[in-house]
N, C-alpha and C positions, 0 to 999 in steps of 0.2 A: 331705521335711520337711512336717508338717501344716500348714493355716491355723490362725495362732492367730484364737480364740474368743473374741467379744464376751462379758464380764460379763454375765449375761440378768438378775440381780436389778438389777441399776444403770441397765442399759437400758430395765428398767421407771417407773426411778424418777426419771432426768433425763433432758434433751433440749438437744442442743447448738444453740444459736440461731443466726442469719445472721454474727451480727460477731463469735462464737467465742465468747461467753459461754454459763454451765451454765445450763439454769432446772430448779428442782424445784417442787414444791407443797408447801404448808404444811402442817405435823402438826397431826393432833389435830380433824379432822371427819368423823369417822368414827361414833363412838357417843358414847353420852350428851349428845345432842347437845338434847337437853330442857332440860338446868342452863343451856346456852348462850345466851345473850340476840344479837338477830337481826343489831346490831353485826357482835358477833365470826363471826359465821360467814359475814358479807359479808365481811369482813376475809380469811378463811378460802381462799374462794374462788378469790381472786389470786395467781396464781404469784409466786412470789420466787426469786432468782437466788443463788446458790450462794458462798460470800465466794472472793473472789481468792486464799486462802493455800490454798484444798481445790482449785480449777479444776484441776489439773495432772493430781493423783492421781486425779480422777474421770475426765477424758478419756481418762488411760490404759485404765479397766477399758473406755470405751464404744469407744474409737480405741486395740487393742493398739498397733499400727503409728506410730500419731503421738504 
């Protein structure tokens, strides 16, 4: 039987933290980032954590196994 396979797009895109929550990074700092007043892209910057009703289905694609 093979090793199942980490998700590698989801892997790129969250990190599972110490006390088991998701965190990702917030959309949309990427381009056009001129329209964007300096606020928002401090705002930008801060990771944010993932809501509790997705946690399950993401750990799946990064932890097949758990």
């Amino acid at each position: 039987m093979p090793k199942m396979k980490t998700n590698r797009a989801a892997a790129k895109r969250f990190r599972v933290t110490g006390t088991g929550r998701v965190r990702r990074t917030k959309g949309g700092g990427n381009h056009g980032l001129s329209n964007k007043n300096r606020k928002r892209l401090r705002r930008l910057r801060n990771n944010d954590m993932v809501d509790t009703a997705f946690e399950k289905r993401i750990k799946h694609l990064l932890l097949p196994y758990g």
